[in-house]
Short mmCIF file of the C-alpha atoms (twelve columns), coordinates in Angstrom:
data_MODEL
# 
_entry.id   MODEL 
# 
loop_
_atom_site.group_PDB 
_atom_site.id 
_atom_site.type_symbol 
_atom_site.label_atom_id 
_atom_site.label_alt_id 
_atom_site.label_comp_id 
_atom_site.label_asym_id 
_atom_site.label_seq_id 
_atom_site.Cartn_x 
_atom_site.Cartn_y 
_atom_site.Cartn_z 
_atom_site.pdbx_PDB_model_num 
ATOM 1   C CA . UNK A 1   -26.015 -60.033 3.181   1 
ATOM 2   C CA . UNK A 2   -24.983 -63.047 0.654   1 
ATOM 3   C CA . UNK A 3   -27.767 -65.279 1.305   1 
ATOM 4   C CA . UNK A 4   -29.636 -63.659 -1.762  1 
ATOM 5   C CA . UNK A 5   -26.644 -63.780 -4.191  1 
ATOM 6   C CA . UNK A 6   -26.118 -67.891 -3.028  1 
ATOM 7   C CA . UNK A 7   -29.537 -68.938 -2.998  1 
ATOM 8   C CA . UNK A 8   -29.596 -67.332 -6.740  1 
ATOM 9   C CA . UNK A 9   -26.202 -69.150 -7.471  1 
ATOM 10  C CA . UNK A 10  -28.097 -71.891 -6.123  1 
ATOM 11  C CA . UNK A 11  -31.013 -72.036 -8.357  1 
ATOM 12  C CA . UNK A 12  -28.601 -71.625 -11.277 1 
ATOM 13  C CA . UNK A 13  -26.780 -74.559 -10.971 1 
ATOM 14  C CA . UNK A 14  -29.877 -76.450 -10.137 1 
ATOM 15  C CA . UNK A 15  -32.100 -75.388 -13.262 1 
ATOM 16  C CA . UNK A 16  -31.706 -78.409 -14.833 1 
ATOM 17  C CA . UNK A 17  -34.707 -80.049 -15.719 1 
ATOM 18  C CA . UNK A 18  -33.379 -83.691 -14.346 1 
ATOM 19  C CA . UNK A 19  -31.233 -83.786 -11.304 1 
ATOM 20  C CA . UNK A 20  -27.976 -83.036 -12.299 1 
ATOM 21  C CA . UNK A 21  -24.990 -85.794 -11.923 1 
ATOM 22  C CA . UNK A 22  -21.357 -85.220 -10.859 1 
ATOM 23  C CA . UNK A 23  -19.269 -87.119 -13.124 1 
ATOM 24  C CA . UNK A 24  -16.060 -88.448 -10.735 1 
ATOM 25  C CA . UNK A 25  -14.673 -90.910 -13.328 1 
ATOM 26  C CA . UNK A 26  -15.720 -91.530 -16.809 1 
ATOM 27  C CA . UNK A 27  -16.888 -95.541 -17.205 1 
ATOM 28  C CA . UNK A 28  -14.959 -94.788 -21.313 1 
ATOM 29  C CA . UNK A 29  -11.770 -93.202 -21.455 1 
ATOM 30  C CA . UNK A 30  -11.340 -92.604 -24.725 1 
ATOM 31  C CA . UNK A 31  -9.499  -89.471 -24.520 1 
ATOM 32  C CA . UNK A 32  -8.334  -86.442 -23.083 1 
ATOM 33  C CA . UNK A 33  -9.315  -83.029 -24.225 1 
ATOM 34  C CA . UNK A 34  -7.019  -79.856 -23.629 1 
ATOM 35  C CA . UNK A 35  -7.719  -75.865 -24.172 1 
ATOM 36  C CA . UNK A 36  -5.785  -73.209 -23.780 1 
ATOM 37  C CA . UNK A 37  -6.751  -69.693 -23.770 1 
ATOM 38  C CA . UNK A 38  -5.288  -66.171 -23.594 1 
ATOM 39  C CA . UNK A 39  -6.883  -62.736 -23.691 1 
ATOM 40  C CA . UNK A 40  -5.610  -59.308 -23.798 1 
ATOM 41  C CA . UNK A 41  -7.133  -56.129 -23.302 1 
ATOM 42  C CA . UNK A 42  -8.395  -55.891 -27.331 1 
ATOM 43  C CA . UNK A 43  -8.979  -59.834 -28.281 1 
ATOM 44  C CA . UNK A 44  -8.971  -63.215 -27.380 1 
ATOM 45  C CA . UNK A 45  -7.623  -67.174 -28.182 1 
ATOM 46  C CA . UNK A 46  -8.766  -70.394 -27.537 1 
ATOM 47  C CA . UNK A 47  -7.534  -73.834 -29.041 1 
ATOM 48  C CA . UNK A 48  -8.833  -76.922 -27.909 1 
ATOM 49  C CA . UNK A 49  -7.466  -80.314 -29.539 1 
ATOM 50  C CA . UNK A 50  -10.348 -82.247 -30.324 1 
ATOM 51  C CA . UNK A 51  -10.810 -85.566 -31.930 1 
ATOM 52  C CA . UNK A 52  -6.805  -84.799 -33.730 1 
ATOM 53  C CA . UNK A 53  -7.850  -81.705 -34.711 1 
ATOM 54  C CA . UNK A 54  -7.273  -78.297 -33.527 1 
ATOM 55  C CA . UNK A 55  -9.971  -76.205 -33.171 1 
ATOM 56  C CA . UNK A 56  -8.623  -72.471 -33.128 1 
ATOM 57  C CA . UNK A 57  -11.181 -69.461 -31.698 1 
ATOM 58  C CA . UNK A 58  -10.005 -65.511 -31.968 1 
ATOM 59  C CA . UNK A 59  -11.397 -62.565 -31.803 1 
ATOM 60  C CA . UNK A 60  -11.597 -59.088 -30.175 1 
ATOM 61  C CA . UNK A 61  -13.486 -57.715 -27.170 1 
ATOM 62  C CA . UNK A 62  -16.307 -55.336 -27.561 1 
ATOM 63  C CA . UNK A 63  -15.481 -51.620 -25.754 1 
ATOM 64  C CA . UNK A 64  -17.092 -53.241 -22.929 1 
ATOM 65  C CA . UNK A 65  -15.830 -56.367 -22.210 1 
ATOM 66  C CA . UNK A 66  -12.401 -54.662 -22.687 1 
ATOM 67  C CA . UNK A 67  -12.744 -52.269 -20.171 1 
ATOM 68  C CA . UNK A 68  -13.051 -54.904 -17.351 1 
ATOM 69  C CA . UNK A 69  -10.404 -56.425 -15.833 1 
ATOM 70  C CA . UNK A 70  -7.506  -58.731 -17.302 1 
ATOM 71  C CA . UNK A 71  -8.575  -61.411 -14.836 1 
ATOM 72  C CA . UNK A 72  -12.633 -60.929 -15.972 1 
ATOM 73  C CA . UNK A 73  -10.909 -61.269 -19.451 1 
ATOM 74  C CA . UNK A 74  -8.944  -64.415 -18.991 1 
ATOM 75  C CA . UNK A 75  -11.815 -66.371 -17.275 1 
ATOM 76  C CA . UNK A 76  -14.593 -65.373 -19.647 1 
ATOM 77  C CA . UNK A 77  -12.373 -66.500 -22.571 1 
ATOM 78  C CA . UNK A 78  -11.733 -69.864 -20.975 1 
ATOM 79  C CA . UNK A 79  -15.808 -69.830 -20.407 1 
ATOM 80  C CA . UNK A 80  -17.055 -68.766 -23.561 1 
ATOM 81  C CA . UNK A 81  -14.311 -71.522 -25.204 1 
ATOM 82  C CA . UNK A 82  -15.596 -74.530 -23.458 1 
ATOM 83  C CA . UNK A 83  -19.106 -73.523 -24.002 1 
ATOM 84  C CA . UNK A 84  -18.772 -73.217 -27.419 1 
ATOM 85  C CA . UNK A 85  -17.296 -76.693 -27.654 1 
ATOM 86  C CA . UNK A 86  -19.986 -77.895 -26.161 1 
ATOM 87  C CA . UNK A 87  -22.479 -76.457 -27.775 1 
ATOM 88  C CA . UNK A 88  -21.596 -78.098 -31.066 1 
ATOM 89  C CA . UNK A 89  -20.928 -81.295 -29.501 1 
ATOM 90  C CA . UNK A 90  -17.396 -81.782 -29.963 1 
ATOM 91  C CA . UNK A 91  -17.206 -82.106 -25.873 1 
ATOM 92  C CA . UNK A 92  -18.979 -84.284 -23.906 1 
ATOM 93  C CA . UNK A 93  -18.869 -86.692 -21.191 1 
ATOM 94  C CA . UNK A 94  -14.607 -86.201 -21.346 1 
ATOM 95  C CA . UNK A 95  -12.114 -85.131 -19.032 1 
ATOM 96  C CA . UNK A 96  -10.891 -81.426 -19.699 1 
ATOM 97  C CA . UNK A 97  -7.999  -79.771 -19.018 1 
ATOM 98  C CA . UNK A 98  -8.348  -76.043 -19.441 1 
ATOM 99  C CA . UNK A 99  -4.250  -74.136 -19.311 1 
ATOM 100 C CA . UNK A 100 -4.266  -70.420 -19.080 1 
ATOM 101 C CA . UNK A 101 -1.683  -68.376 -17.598 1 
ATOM 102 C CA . UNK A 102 -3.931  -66.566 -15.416 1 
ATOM 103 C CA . UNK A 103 -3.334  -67.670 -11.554 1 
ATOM 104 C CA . UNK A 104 -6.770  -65.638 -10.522 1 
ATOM 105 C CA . UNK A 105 -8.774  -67.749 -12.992 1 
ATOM 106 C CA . UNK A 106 -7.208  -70.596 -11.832 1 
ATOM 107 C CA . UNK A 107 -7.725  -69.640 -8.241  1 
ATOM 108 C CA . UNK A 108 -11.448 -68.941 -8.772  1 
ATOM 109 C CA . UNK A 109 -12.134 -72.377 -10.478 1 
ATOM 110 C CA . UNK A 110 -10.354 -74.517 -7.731  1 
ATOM 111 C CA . UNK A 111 -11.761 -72.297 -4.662  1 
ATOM 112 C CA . UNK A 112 -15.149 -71.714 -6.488  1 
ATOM 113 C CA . UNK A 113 -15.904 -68.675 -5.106  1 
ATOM 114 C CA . UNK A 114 -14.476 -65.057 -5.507  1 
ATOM 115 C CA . UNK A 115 -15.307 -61.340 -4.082  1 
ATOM 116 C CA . UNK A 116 -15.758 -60.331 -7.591  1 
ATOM 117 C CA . UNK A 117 -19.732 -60.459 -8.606  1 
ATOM 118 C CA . UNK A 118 -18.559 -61.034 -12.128 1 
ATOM 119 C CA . UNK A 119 -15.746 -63.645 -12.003 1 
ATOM 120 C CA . UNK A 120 -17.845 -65.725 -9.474  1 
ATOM 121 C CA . UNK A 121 -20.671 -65.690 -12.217 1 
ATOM 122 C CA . UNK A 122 -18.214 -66.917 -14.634 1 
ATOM 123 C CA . UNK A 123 -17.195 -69.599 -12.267 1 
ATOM 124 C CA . UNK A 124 -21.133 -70.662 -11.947 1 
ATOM 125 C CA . UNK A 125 -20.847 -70.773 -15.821 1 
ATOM 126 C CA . UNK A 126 -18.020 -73.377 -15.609 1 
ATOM 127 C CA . UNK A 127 -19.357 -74.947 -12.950 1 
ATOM 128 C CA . UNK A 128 -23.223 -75.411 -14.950 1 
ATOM 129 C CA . UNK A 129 -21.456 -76.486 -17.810 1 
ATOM 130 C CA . UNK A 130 -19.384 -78.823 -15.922 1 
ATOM 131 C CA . UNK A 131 -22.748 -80.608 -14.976 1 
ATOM 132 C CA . UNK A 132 -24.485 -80.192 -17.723 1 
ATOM 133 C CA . UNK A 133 -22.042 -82.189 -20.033 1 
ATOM 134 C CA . UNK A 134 -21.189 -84.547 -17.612 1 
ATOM 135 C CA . UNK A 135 -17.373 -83.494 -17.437 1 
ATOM 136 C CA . UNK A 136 -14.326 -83.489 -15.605 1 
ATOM 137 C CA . UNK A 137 -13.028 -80.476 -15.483 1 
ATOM 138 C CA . UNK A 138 -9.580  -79.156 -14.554 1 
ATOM 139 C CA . UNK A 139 -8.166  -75.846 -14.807 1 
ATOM 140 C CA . UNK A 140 -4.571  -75.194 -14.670 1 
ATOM 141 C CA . UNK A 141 -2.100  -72.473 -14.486 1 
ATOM 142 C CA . UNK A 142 0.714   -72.320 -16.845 1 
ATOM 143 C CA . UNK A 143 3.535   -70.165 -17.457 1 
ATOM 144 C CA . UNK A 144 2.946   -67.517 -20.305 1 
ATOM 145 C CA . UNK A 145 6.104   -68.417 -22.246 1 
ATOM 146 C CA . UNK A 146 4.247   -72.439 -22.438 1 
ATOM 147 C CA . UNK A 147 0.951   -69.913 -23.726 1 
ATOM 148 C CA . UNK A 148 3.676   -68.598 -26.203 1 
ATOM 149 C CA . UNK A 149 4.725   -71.648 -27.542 1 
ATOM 150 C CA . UNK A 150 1.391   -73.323 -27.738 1 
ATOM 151 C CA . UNK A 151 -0.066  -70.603 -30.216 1 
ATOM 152 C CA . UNK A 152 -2.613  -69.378 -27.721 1 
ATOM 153 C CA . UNK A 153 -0.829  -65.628 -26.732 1 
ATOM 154 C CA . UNK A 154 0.360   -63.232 -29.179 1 
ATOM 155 C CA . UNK A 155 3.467   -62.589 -26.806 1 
# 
């Protein structure tokens, strides 16, 4: 009943025009970038230190992304972050560290796979963006009081 659903995960992460590569170790370390995000049922936070500076995303759900689950919430922030960073070019080619204090994200990330349609979509998303900007990627729970003191959670 899944072969469908994987061969369509399949062509997703394969889409790329050029076969993709797996970066295992940069040949530059130059530096390290870290994110952390939070989300709640009405907004989200990201901040990602990049190049000294802190680059701080916020906002609040639409009525239907806060009607899905707090674990759906936490991942897509942590998704929608990273992309972002990418897409203007601030991240690329660098070793990540993503922090939330989520253990399901985290879980679906490091297992990359969950029973959840939408959070393993999500994890495709990390996992295409992983290839496409040739990164390292790590994703790591922490405790919420660390989210607290980093700026990322409300409390």
């Amino acid at each position: 009943p899944r072969l469908a659903s994987d061969m369509e995960a399949l062509r997703f992460l394969f889409s790329s025009k050029e076969p993709p590569c797996r970066e295992i170790r940069g040949t530059v370390v130059v530096e390290v970038f870290c994110g952390f995000g939070d989300a709640s049922k009405t907004g989200f936070c990201t901040n990602f230190e990049v190049d000294g500076s802190i680059q701080h995303r916020c906002g609040h759900w639409c009525d239907e992304t806060s009607e899905e689950s707090s674990n759906y919430r936490e991942l897509k922030n942590l998704v929608d972050g990273l992309e972002q960073q990418i897409k203007a070019g601030r991240i690329v080619g660098a070793e990540v560290f993503l922090f939330t204090d989520n253990s399901t994200a985290e879980a679906v990330y490091c297992k990359g796979n969950s029973s959840s349609k939408k959070l393993f979509e999500l994890m495709l998303r990390l996992r295409k963006l992983e290839m496409d900007a040739h990164l390292s990627r790590h994703v790591i729970q922490v405790a919420g009081t660390r989210m607290i003191g980093e700026g990322a959670d409300g409390g």
